[in-house]
Phi, psi and omega in degrees: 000130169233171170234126177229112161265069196310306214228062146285153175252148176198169186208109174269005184238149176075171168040205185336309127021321178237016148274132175321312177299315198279325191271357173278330180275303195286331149328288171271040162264326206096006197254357219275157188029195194285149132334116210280309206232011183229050185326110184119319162325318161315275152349317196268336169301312163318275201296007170247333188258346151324299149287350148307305159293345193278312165279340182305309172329299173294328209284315161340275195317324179291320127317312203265339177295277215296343184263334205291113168302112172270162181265150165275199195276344214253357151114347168267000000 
């Protein structure tokens, strides 16, 4: 299984970011502003545990699809 995401955007500084829910997540990721001593780091961190969770997700549903008993079409 892969996930391919070219041109995601993301941001830890600015824009949403300084809304509460949003700036409390990036808090507890460890991610929230700029990056002290690597500039861009944070951001680059981001744009790696978004697709990540993102298969975690899926990997869930495939679970949960493998598990599910099928009917066939004919109702028995």
């Amino acid at each position: 299984m892969s996930v391919s995401m070219p041109s995601i955007e993301v941001g830890t500084v600015g824009g949403g970011t300084i809304l509460a829910p949003q700036g409390s997540v990036l808090d507890m990721l460890g991610i929230k502003g700029p990056h002290r001593s690597n500039p861009g780091e944070n951001v680059q961190r981001l744009a790696r545990i978004i697709p990540a969770a993102m298969m975690a997700g899926e990997l869930s549903l495939m679970s949960a699809l493998s598990r599910t008993p099928r009917q066939s079409s004919s109702g028995t």
